[in-house]
BAFI-3210 file (N, C-alpha, C; in Angstrom, 3 decimals, decimal comma, padded with zeros to 6 digits):
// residues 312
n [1|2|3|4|5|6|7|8|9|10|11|12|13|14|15|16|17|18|19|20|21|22|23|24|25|26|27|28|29|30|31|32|33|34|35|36|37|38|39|40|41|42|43|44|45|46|47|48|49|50|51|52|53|54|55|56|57|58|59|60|61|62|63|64|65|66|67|68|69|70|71|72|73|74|75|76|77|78|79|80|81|82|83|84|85|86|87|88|89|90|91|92|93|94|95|96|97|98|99|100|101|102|103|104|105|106|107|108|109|110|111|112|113|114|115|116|117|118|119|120|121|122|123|124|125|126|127|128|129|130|131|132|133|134|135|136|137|138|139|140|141|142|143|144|145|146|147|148|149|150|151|152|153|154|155|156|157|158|159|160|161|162|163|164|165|166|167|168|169|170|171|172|173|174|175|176|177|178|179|180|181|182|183|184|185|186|187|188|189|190|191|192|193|194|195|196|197|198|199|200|201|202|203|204|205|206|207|208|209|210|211|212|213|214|215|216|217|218|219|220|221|222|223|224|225|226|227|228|229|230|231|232|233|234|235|236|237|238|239|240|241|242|243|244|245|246|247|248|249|250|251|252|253|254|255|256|257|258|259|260|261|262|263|264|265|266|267|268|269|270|271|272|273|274|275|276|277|278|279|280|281|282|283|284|285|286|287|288|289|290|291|292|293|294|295|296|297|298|299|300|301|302|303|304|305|306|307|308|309|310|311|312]
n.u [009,159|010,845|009,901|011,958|014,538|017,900|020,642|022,741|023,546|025,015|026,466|029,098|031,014|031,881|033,222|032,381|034,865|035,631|033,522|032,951|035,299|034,392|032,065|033,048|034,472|032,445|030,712|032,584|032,627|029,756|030,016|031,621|033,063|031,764|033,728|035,624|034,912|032,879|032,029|028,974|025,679|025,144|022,625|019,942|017,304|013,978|012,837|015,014|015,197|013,383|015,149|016,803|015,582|013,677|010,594|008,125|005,926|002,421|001,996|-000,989|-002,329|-000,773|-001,853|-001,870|000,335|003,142|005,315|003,619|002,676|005,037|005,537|003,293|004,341|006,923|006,299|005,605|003,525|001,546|-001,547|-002,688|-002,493|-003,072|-002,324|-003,234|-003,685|-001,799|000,411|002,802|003,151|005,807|006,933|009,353|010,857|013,469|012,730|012,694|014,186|016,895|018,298|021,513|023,080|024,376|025,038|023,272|021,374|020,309|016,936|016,819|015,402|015,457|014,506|013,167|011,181|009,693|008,103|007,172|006,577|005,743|005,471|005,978|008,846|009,802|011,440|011,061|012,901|012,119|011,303|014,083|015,752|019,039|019,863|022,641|022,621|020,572|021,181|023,332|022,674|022,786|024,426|028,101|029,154|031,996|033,209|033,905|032,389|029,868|029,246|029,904|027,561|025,632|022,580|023,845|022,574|021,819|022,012|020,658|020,252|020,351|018,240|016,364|016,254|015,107|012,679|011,669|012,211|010,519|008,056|007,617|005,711|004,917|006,792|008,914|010,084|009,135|010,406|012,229|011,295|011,646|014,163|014,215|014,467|015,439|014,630|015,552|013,998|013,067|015,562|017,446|019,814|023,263|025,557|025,047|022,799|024,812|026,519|024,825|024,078|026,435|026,069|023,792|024,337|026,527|024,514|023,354|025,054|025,953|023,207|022,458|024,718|023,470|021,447|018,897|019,528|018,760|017,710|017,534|019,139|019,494|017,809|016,940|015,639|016,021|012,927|010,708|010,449|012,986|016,359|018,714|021,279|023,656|025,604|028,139|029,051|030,446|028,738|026,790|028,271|029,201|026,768|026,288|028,361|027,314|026,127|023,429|022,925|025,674|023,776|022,639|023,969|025,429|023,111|022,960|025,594|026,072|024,067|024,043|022,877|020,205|019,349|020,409|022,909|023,443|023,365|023,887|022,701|021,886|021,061|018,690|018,204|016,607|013,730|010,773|007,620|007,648|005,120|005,285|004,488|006,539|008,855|010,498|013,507|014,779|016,223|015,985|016,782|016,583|017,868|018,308|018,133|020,386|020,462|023,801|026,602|026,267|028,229|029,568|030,624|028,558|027,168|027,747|027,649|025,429|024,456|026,070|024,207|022,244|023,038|023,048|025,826|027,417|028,669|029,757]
n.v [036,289|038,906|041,976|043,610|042,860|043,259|043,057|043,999|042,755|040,695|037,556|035,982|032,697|031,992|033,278|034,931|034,709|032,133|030,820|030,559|029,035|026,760|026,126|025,900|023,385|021,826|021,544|020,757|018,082|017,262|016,773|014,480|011,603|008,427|006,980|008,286|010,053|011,508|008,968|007,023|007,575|005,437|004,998|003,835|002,961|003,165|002,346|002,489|004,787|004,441|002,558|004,206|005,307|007,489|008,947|009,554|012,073|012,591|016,051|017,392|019,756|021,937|023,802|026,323|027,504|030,175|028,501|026,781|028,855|029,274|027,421|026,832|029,240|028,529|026,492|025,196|026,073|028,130|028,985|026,683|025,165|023,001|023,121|022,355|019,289|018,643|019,321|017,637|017,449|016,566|015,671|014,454|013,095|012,645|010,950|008,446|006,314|004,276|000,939|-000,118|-002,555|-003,307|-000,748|001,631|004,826|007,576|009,518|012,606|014,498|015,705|017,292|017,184|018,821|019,297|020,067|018,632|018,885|016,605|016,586|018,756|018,283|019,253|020,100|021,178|022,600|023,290|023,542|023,124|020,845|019,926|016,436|016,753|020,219|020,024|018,696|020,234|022,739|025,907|024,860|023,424|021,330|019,300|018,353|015,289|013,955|014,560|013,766|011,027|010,122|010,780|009,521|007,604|008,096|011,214|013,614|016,386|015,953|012,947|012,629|014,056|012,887|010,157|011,179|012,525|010,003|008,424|009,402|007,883|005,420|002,453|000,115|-002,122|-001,887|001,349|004,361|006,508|009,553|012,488|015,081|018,654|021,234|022,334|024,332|026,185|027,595|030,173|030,613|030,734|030,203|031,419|031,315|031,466|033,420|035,599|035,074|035,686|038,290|039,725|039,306|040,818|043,230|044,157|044,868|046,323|048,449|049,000|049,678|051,838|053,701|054,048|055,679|058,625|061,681|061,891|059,111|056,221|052,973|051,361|049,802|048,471|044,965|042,540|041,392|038,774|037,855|037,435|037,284|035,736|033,885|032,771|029,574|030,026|032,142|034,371|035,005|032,754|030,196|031,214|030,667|028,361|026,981|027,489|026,588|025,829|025,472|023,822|021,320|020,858|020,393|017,965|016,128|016,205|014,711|012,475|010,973|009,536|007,276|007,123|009,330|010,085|011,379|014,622|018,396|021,482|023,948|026,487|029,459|030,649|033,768|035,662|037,895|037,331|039,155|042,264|042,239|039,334|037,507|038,068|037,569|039,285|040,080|037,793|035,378|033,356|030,378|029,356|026,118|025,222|022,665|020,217|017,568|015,782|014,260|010,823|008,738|005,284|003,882|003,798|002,002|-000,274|000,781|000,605|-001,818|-003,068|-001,384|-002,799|-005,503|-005,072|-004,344|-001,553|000,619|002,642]
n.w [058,815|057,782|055,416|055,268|054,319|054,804|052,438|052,744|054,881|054,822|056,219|055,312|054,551|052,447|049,838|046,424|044,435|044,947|044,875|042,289|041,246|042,228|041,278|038,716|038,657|039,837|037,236|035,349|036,465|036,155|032,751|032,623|031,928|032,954|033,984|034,974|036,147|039,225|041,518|041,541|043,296|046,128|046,538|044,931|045,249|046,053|048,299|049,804|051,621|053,918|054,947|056,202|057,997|056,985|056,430|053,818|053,201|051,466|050,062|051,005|048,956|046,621|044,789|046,434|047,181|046,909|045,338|043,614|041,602|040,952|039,766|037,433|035,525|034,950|032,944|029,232|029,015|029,947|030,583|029,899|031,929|034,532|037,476|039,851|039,301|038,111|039,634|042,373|045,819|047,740|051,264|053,287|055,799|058,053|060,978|062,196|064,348|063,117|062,789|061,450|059,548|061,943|063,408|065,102|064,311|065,083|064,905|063,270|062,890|060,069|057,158|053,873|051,435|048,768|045,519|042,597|039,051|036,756|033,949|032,921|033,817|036,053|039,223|042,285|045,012|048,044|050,728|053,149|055,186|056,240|057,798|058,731|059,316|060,972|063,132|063,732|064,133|065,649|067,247|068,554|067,375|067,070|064,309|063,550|064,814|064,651|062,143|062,222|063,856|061,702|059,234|056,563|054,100|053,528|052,013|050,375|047,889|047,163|048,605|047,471|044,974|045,066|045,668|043,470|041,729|042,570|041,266|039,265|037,548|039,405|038,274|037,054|034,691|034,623|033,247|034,936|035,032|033,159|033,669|033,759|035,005|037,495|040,558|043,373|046,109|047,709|048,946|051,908|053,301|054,346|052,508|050,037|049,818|049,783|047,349|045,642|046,329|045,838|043,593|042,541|043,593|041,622|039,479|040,487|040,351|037,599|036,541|038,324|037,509|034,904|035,408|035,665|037,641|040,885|041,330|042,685|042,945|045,030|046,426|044,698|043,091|041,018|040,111|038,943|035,726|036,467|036,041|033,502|033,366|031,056|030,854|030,363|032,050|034,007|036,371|036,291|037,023|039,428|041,113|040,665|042,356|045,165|047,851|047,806|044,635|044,244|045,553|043,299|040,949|042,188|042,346|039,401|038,987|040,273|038,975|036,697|035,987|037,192|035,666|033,212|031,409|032,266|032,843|033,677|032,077|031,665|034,406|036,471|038,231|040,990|042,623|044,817|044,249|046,325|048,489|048,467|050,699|052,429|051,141|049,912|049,622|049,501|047,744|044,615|042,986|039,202|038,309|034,890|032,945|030,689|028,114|027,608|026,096|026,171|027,624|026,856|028,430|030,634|030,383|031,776|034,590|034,776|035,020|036,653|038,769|038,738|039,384|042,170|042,574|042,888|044,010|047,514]
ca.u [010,268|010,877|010,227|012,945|015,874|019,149|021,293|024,592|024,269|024,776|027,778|029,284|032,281|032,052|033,782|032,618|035,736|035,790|032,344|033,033|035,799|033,750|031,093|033,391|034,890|030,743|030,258|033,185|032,050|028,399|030,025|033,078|032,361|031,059|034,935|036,851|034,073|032,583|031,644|027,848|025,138|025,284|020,908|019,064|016,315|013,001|013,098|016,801|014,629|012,852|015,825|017,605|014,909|012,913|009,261|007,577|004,148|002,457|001,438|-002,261|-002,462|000,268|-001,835|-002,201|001,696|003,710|005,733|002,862|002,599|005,787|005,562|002,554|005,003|007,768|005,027|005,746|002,135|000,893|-002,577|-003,790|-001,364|-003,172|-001,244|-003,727|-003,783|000,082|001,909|002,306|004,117|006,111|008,014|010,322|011,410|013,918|011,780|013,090|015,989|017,099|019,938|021,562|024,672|024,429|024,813|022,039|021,320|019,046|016,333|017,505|014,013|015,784|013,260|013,176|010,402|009,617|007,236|007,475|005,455|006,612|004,807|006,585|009,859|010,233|011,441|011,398|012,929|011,362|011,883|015,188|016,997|019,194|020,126|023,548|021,692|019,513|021,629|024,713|021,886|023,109|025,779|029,322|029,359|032,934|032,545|034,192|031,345|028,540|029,012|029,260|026,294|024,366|022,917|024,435|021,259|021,626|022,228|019,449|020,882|020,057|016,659|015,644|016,299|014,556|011,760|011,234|012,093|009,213|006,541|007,344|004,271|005,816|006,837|010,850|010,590|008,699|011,735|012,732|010,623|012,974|014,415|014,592|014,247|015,756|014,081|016,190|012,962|013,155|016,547|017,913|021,686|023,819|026,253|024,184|022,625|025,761|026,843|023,917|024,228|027,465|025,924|022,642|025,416|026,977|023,418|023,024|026,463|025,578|021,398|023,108|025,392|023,061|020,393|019,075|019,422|017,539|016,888|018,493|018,900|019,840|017,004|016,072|015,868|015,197|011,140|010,096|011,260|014,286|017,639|019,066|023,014|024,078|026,301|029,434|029,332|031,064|027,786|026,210|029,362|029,093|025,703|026,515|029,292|026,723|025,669|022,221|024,196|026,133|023,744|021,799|024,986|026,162|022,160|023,391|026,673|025,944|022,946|024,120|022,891|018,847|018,691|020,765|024,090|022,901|024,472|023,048|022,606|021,528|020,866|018,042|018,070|015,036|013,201|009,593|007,198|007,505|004,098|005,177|004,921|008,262|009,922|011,192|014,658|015,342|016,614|015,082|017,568|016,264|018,486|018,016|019,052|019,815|022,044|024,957|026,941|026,123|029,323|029,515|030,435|027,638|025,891|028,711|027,750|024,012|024,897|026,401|023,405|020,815|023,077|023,870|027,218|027,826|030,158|029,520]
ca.v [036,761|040,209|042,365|044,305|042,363|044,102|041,817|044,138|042,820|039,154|037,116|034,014|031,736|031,395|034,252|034,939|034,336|030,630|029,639|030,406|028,361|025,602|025,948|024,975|021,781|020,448|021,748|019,522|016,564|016,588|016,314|013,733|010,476|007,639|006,130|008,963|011,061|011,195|007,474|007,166|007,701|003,988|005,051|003,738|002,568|004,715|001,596|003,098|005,771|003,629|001,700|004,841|006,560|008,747|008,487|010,253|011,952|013,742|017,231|017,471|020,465|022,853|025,187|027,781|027,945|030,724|028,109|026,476|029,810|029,763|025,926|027,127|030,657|028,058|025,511|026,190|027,010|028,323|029,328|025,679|024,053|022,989|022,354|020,889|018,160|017,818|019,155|016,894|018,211|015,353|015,942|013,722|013,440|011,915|010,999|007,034|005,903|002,879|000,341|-000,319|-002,568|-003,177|000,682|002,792|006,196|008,599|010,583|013,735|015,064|016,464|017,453|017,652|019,374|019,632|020,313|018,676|018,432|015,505|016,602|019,497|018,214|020,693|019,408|022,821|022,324|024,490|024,410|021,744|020,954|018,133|015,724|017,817|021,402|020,298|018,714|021,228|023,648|026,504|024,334|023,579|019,694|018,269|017,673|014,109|013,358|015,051|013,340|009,625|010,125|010,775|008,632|008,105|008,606|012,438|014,542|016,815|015,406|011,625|012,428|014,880|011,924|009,433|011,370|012,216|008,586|007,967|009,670|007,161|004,649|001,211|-001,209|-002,173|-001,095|002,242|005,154|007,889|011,124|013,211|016,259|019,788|022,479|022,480|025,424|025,996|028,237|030,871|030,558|031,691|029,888|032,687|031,736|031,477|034,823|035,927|035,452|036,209|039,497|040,152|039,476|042,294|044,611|044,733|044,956|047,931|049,770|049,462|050,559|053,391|054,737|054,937|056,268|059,828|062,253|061,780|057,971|055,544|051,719|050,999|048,557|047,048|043,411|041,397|040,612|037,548|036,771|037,847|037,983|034,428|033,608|031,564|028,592|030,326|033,329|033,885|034,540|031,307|029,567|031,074|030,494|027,023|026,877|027,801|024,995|025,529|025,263|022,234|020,145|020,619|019,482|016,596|015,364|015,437|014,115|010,568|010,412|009,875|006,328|007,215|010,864|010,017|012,408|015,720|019,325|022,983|025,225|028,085|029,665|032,358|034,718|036,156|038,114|037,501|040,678|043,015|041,827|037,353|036,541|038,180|036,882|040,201|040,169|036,392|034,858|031,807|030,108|028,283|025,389|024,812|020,710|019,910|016,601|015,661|012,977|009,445|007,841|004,346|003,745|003,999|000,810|-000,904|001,327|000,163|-003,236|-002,992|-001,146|-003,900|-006,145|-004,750|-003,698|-000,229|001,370|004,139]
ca.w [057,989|057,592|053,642|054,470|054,444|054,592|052,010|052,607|056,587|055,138|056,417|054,869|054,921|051,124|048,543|045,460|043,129|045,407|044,447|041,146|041,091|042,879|040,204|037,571|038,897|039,501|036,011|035,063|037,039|035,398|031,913|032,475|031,970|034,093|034,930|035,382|037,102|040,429|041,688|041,247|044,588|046,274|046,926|043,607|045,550|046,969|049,795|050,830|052,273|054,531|055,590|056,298|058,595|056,860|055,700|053,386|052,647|050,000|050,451|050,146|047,809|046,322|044,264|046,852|047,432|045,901|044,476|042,596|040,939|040,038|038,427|036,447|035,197|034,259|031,992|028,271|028,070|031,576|030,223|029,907|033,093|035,907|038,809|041,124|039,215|037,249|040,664|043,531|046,510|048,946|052,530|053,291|057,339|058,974|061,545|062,681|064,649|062,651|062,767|060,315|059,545|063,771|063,810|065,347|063,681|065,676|063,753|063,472|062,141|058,973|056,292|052,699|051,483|047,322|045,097|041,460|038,200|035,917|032,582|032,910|034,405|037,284|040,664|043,242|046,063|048,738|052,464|053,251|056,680|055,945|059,172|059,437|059,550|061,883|064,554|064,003|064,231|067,219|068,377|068,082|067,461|066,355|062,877|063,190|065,891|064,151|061,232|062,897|064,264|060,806|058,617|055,632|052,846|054,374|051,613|049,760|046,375|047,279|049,153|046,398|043,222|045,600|045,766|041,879|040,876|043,221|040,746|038,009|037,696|040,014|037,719|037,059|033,553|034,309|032,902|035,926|034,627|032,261|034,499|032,985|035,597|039,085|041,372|044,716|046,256|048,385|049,785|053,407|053,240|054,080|051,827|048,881|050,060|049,772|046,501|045,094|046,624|045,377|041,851|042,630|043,758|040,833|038,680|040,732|040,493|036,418|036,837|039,506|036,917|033,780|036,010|036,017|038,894|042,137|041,057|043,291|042,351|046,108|046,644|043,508|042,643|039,583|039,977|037,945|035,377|036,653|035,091|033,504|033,064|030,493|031,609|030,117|032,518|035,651|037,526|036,317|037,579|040,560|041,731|040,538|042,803|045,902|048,993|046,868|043,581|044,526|045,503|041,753|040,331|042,635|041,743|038,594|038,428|040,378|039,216|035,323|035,276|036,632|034,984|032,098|030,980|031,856|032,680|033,850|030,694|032,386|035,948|036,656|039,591|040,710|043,684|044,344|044,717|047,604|048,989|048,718|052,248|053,436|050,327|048,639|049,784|049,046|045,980|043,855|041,864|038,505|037,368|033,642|032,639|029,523|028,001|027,309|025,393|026,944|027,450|026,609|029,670|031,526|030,395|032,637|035,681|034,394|034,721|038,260|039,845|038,408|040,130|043,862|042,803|042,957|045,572|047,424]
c.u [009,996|010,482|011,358|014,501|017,065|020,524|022,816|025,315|024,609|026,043|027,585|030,537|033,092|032,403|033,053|033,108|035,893|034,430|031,933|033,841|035,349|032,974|031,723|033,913|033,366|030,699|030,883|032,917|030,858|028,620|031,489|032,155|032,241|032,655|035,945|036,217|033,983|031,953|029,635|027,081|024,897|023,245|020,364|017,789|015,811|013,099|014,206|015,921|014,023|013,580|016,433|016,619|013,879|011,896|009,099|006,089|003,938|001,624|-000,121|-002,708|-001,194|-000,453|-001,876|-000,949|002,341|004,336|004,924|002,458|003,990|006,285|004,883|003,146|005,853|007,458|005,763|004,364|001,057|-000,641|-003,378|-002,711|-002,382|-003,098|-001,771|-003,563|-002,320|000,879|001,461|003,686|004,674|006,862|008,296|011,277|011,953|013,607|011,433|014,234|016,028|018,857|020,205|023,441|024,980|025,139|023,466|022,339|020,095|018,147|017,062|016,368|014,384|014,241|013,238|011,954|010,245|008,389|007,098|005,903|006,283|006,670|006,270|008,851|010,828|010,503|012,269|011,619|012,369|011,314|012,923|015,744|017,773|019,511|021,163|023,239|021,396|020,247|023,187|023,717|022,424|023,742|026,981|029,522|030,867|032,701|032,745|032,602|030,066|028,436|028,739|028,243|025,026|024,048|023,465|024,029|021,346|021,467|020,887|019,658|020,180|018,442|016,017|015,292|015,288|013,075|010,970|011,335|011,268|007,704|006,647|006,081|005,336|005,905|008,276|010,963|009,903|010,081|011,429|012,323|012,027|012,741|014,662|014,957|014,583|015,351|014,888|015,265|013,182|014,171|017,505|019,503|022,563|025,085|026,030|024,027|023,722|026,609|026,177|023,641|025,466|026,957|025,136|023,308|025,760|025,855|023,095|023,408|025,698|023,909|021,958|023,342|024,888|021,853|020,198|019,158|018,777|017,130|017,872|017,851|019,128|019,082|016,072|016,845|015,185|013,888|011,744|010,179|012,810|015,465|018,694|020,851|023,213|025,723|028,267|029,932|029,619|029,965|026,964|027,114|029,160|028,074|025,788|027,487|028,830|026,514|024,707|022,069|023,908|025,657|023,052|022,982|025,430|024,440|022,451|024,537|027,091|024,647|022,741|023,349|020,648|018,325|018,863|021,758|023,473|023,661|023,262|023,460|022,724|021,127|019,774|017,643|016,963|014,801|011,662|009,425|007,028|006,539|003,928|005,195|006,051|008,711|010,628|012,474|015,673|015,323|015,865|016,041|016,897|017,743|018,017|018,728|019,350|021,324|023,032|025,455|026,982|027,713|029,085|029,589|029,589|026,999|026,663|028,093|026,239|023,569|025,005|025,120|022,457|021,450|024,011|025,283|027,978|028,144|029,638|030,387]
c.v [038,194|041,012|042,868|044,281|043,347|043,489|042,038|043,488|041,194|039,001|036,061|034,023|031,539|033,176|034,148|034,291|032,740|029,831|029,855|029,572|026,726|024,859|025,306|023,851|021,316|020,418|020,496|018,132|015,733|015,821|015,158|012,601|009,267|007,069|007,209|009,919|011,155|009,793|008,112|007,103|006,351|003,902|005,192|003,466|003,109|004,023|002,097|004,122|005,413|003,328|002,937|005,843|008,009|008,371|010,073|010,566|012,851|014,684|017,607|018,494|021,970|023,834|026,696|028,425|029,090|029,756|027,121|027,493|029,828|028,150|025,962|028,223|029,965|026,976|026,445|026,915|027,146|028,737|028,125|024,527|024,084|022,210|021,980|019,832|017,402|017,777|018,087|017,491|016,957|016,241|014,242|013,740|012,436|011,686|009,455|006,459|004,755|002,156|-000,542|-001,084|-002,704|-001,746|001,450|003,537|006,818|009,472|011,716|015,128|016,279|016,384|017,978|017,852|019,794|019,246|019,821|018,577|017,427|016,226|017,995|019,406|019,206|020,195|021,261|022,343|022,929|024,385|022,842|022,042|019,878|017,791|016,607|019,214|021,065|019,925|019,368|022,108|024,880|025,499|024,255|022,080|019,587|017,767|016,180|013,398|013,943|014,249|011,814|009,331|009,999|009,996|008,857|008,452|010,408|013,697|014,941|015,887|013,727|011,817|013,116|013,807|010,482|010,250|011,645|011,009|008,315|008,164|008,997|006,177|002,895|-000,121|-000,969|-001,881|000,037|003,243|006,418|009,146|012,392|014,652|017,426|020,823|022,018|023,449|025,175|027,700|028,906|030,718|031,711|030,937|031,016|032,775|031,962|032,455|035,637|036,079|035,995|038,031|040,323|039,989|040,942|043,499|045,052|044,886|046,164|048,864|049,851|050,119|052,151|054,367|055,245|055,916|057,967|060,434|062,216|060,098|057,096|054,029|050,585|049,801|047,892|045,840|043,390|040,782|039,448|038,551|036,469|037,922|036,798|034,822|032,825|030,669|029,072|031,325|032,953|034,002|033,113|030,532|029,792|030,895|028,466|026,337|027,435|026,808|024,749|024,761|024,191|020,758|019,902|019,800|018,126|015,689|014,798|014,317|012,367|010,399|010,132|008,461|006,388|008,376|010,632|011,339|013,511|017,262|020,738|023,398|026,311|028,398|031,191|032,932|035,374|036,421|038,095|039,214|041,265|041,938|040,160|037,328|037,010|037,503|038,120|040,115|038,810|035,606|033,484|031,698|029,111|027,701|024,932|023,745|020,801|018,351|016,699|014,647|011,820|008,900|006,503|003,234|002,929|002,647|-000,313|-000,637|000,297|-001,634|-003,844|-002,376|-002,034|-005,550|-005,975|-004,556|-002,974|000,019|002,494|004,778]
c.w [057,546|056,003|053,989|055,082|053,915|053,888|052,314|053,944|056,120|055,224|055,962|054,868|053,156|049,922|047,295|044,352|043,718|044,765|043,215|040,605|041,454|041,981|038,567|037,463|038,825|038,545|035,359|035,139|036,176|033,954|031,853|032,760|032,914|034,944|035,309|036,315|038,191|040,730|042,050|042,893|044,819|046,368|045,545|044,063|046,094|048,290|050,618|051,739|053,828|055,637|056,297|057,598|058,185|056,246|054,801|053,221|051,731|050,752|049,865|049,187|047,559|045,725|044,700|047,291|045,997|044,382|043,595|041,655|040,070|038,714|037,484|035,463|034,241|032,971|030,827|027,793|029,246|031,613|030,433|030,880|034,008|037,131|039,893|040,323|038,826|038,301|041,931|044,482|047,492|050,062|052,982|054,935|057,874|060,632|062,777|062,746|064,032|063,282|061,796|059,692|060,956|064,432|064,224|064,741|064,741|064,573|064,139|063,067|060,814|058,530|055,000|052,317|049,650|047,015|043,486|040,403|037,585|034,637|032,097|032,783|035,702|038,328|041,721|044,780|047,166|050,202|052,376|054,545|056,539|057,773|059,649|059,667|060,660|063,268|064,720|063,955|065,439|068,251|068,053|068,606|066,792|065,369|062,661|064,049|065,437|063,694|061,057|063,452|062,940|059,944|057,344|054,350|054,259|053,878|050,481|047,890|045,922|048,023|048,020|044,920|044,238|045,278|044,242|041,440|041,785|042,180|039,455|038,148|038,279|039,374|037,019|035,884|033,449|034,001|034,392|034,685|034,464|033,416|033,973|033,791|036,909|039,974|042,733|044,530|047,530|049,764|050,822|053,709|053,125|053,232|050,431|048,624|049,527|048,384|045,447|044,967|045,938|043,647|041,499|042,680|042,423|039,373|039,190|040,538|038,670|036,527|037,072|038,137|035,646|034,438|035,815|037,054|039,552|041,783|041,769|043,174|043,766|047,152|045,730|043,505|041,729|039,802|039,028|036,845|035,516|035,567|035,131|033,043|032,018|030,927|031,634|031,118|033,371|036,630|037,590|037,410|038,986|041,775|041,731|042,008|044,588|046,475|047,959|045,386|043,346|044,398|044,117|041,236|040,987|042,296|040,162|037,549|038,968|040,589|037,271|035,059|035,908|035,706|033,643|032,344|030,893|032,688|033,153|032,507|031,098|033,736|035,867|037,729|039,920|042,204|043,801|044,774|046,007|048,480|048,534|049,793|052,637|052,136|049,733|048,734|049,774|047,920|045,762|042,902|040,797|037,833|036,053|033,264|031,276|029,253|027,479|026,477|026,167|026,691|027,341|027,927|030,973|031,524|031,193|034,429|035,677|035,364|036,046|039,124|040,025|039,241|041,807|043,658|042,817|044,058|045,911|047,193]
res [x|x|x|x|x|x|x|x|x|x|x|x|x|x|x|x|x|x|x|x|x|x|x|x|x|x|x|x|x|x|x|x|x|x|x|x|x|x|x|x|x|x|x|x|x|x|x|x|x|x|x|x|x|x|x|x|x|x|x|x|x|x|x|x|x|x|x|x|x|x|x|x|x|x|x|x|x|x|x|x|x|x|x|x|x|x|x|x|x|x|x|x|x|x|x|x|x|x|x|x|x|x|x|x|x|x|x|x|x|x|x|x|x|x|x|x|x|x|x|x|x|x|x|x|x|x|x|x|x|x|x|x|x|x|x|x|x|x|x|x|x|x|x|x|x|x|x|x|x|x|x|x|x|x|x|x|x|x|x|x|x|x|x|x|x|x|x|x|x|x|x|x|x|x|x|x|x|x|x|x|x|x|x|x|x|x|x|x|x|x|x|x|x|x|x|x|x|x|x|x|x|x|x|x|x|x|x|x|x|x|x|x|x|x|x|x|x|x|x|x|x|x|x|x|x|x|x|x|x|x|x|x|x|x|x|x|x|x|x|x|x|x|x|x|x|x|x|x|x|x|x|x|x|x|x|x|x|x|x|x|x|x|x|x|x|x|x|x|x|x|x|x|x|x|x|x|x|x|x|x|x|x|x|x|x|x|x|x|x|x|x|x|x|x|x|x|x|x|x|x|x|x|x|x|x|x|x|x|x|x|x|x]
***
C-alpha cells in the first residue's frame, strides 16, 4: 500500500449529502423502539457461526499491531493498560460449504478480522471481506444470483456481535460485555474514502484560508487524536451514513436485546502517521456507544429469543 495516496483520485457511488441522509434514518433506527423499529438479527447464538460455515480462531498476539496501539491510546488510563494480556484478537472465515435447510452454501472464504478488549469495551474492526465482497470481487455477478448463493449469517454486523458475545465467560447467565467504542480501522471502501474526503477537503479549504503565505494545507490530515464530531453534526451523520458507518449502526439497532438500547454519541476521524505501514492516507473511524432509554418492550423480544422465536 502506497503513503502517498491521492484521496482527490477517489471514486464512489455514494454522495455526500446521501450518506448524510442515510446516517440519519440508522441514527433513527438505533433509538426507536423494539416494535416499531428494525426486526431484531435472527443470529443470537456463537453456534450460528458454525452452522453457517465459518470457523473461528484467536489471533496469537495483537500487541505488535498498529491497532493494539491504538486500543491502548483509547484506555481511559493507557499508562497502566496492557494489551497483551486485556486484548484478544479473533478471525473469523468463511471457510465451509454447509447445508443448511437442504440448501448448500459454498464457502466463500469471507473474513472478518477484529481485535477487541472487553475491560475496556473496544471492539476494532480491522481487515473485513464479507462473503458478498469477496465473491462479487472483479466480477459482474447478477445481484439476484450472487446473493442466492450466500449464506445468510453474511453480514459484518452479525459476525462482528457473534464474535464479542463470544468473550463473555460460557455460562447462560454470563451478561454480553458492555460495548462503548466501535473502531472501523484503517479503511479502503471507496465510498467511505470518499466521504471522508469530502469532510478533509473542507478542513483544508478553512486551514488554506487562515493560513499565512507560502503555507499550503494541500496534504494535511488529522494525526491522532484526530478531529471528533458530535452526533448532532452533519459530518457525524455522514460518516454514520457510510458502508463502514452502517454496519456500526445496524450492530446496534438489532442487536438492542444482547447490547442493550444503545446509540453513537460521537464519531472521530483520524489519519495514522506518515511512516504507519502505508497507512497515512487512510481514515480510522471511532464509533463512540452510549445508551439509550430501554423500551419496555424489549423484555417481550427477550422472551421470544430465549424461546426460538424470533424472525428474521
Amino acid at each position: 500500500m502506497s503513503n502517498n495516496i491521492d484521496t482527490r483520485k477517489i471514486k464512489s457511488t455514494l454522495t455526500y449529502h446521501d450518506a448524510v441522509a442515510k446516517g440519519k434514518r440508522l441514527l433513527n433506527l438505533t433509538v426507536a423502539d423494539v416494535t416499531n423499529g428494525p426486526s431484531q438479527s435472527q443470529f443470537q447464538d456463537c453456534g450460528d457461526l458454525e452452522e453457517w460455515g465459518w470457523g473461528t480462531f484467536t489471533i496469537a498476539s495483537t500487541g505488535s499491531y498498529p491497532s493494539g496501539d491504538l486500543i491502548q491510546a483509547l484506555s481511559t488510563n493507557p499508562e497502566s493498560f496492557p494489551p497483551n494480556i486485556l486484548t484478544v484478537g479473533k478471525l473469523t472465515l468463511h471457510e465451509d460449504t454447509v447445508t443448511v435447510d437442504g440448501k448448500t452454501y459454498p464457502a466463500t472464504m469471507g473474513q472478518i478480522q477484529s481485535v477487541f478488549n472487553v475491560k475496556t469495551g473496544i471492539l476494532l474492526a480491522e481487515c473485513n471481506t464479507t462473503p458478498m465482497a469477496m465473491m462479487n470481487s472483479c466480477r459482474n455477478i447478477d445481484p439476484e444470483t450472487l446473493i442466492a448463493g450466500l449464506p445468510k449469517l453474511r453480514y459484518w454486523s452479525d459476525v462482528a456481535f457473534l464474535q464479542w458475545k463470544s468473550l463473555a465467560p460460557p455460562t447462560e447467565q454470563a451478561p454480553i460485555p458492555e460495548l462503548k467504542i466501535v473502531v472501523r480501522y484503517a479503511i479502503l471502501n471507496l465510498d467511505t474514502r470518499a466521504v471522508c474526503n469530502t469532510i478533509l477537503a473542507s478542513f483544508r479549504r478553512r486551514r488554506q484560508e487562515k493560513a499565512k503565505p507560502g503555507v499550503s494545507y494541500d496534504n494535511w490530515f488529522p494525526r491522532w487524536p484526530g478531529t471528533t464530531f458530535p452526533i448532532a453534526s452533519e459530518e457525524a451523520k455522514a460518516l454514520c451514513g457510510t458502508p463502514n458507518g452502517t454496519g456500526v449502526l445496524w450492530l446496534l439497532a438489532q442487536r438492542k436485546v444482547g447490547l442493550g438500547c444503545k446509540t453513537v454519541d460521537k464519531v472521530t476521524m483520524f489519519y495514522r502517521d506518515e511512516n504507519a505501514m502505508g497507512l497515512s492516507g487512510v481514515p480510522t473511524l471511532i464509533f463512540y456507544v452510549k445508551d439509550v432509554a430501554e423500551n419496555s418492550d424489549i423484555e417481550r423480544v427477550k422472551n421470544m429469543v430465549a424461546s426460538g422465536g424470533l424472525e428474521s
